[in-house]
TINU-781587 format. One record per residue: x, y, z of N, C-alpha, C in turn; residue number from 1. Coordinates in steps of 0.2 Angstrom, whole numbers, plus 5000, padded with zeros to 4 digits. Example, Ala and Ser with C-alpha at 12.3 -4.5 7.8 and 13.67 -1.06 7.14 Angstrom:
   n.px   n.py   n.pz   ca.px   ca.py   ca.pz   c.px   c.py   c.pz   seq
   5066   4972   5039    5062    4978    5039   5066   4984   5039     1
   5064   4989   5035    5068    4995    5036   5064   5000   5039     2
//
This chain:
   n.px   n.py   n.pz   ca.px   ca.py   ca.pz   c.px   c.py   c.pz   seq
   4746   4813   4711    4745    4818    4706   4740   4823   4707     1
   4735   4821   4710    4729    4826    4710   4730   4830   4717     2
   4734   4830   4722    4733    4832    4727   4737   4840   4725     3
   4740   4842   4719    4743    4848    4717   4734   4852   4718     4
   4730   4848   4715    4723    4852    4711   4721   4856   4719     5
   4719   4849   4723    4716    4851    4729   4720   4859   4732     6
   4725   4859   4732    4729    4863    4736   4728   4870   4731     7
   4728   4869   4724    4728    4873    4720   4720   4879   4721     8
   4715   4876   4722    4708    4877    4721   4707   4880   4728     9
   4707   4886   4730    4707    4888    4736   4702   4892   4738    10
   4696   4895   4731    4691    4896    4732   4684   4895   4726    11
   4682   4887   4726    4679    4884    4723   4675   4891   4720    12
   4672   4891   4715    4667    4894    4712   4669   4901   4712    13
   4674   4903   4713    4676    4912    4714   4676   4913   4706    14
   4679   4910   4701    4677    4910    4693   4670   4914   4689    15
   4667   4907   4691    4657    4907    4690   4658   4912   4694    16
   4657   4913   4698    4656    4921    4702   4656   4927   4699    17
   4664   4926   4698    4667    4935    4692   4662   4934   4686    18
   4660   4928   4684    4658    4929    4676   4655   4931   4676    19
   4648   4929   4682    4640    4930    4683   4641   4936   4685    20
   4644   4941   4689    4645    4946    4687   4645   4952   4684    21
   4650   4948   4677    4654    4955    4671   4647   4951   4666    22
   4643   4946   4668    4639    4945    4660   4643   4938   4657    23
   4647   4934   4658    4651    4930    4655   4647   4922   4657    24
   4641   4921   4661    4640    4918    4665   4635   4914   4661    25
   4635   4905   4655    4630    4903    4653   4625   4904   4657    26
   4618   4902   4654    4612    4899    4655   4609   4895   4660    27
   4616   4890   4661    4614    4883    4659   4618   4882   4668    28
   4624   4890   4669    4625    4888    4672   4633   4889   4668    29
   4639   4888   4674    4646    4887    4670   4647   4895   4668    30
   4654   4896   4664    4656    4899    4660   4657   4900   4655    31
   4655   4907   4649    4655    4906    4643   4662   4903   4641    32
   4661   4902   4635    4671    4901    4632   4674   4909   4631    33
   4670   4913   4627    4673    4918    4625   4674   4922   4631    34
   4671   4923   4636    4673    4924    4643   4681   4922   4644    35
   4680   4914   4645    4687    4913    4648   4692   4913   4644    36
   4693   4916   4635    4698    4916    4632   4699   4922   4633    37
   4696   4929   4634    4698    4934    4637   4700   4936   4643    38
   4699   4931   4648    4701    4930    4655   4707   4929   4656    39
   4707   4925   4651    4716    4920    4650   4720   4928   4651    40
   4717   4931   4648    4723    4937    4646   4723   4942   4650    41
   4719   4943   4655    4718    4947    4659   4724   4948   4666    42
   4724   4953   4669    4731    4950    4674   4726   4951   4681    43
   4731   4949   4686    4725    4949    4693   4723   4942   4694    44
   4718   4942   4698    4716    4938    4702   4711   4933   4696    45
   4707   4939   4690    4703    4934    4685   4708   4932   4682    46
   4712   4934   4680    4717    4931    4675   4720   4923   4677    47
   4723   4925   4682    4727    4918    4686   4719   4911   4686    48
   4714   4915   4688    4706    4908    4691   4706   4908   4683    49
   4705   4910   4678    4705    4908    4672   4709   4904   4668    50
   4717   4905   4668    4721    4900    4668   4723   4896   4672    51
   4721   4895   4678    4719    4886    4680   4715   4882   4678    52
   4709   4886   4677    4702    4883    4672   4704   4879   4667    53
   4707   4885   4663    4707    4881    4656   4713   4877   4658    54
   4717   4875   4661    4723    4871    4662   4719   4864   4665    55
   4714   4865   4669    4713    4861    4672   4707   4856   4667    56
   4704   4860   4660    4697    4859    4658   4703   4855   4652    57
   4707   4856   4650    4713    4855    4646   4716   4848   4648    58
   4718   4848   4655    4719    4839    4657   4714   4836   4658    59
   4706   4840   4659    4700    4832    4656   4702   4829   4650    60
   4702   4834   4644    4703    4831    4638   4708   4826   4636    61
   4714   4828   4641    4721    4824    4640   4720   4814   4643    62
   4714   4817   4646    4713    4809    4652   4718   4808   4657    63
   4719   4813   4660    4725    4812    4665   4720   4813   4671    64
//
């Protein structure tokens, strides 16, 4: 089941990268939220790393 994710993630941290950036980039470290719900919407390269994110931050919640 997880070998989609490996295959999927082809350039770890490129996300955190755009966000640190555009200004989108917590504190603490990571990604704002508000960042990545406007992401979602976004087309190109952030849009696509953004909807893996949340898809991916989405099945922790699920326990899968």
């Amino acid at each position: 089941m997880a070998n989609w994710i490996e295959g999927a993630i082809k350039k770890p941290g490129a996300l955190t990268a755009m966000a640190k950036a555009m200004g989108g980039e917590k504190k603490e470290g990571g990604v704002k939220h508000e960042f990545l719900e406007k992401a979602v919407k976004a087309k190109g390269k952030l849009g696509q790393r953004a909807r893996l994110a949340k898809t991916l931050k989405g099945m922790n919640k699920k326990g899968c």
